[in-house]
Each structure stands twice: as C-alpha cells, then as structure tokens.
N, C-alpha and C positions, 0 to 999 in steps of 0.2 A: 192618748191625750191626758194630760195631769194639769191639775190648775190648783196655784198657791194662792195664800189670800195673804198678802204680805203688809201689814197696817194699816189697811184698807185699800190698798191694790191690789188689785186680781192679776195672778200670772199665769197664764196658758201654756205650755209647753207641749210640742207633738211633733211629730216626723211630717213631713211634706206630702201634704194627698196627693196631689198632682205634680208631675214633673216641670211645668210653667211655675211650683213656689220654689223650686231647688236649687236657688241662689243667695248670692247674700244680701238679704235685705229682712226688715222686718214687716209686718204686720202690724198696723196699730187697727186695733180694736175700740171702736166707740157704741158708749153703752147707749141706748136708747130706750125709753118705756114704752114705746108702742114703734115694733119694728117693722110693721106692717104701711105702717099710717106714713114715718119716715120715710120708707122705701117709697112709695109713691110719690109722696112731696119730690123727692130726690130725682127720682124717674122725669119729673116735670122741669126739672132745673138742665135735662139733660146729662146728669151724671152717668157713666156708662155699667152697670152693672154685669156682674161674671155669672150670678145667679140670683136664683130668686129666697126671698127666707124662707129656712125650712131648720128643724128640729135637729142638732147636733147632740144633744145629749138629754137626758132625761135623769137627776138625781132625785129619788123620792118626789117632792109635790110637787117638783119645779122643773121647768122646761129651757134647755136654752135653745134658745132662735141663733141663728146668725144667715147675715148673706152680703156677700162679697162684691168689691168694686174697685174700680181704680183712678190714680188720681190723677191730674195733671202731666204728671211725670211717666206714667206708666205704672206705679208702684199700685202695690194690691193692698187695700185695705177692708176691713170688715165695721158690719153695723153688728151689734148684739144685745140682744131683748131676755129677760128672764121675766116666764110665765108661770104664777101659781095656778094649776088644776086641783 
C-alpha cells in the first residue's frame, strides 16, 4: 500500500486484497470525518456494505479507518476517516 498526496489529492496504490477487487475497475475513496457515524447513517439509507470500519493503516499519530461498499452498479467503493490518537 503506497499513498501520493498529489496537490492535495491523496492517491492510494496497492495490489488487490481479495480476488472479488481483481478487475478492471477503480475504487473511489470518500473521505469522511467521522467514519463510524457515516457508516451508520449509510447502514440506514440501506446501502450494502462488504465490511465494517476498521484500522488500515497506522502512520505515527494518525490512524486510517476505511470500510468498504457498493454502488448501484455493483462497483466497490470505500468511506475513509483519518484519526489523531
């Protein structure tokens, strides 16, 4: 996992965890402040989630959250929260 911060865009790059992402398509990532609170609200709207938020990476004070869902279409997309401890 490698992440660019390209003029104030963040880019993620990483190999496929699961064999369900190993096509071609992409990921869009929306950032959220509270990825918990999100994920519920969302839960309620009926959107179908792949997982629940949990800890992807940890760089010094900061934590990233992410958890994964899909759209309309099938396509997987992610929420993603960064936490200061």
């Amino acid at each position: 996992m490698a992440f660019f911060e390209c003029n104030g865009l963040r880019l993620l790059l990483s190999l496929p965890e699961k064999e369900e992402y190993a096509h071609s398509s992409s990921v869009i990532y929306f950032q959220v402040e509270n990825i918990k609170e999100t994920y519920e609200n969302l839960i309620g709207k009926e959107v179908t989630f792949i997982d629940e938020p949990h800890i992807v990476a940890k760089m010094g004070e900061t934590e990233t959250w992410m958890t994964f869902f899909k759209d309309t279409e099938g396509n997987t997309h992610a929420l993603m929260s960064e936490v200061q401890v």
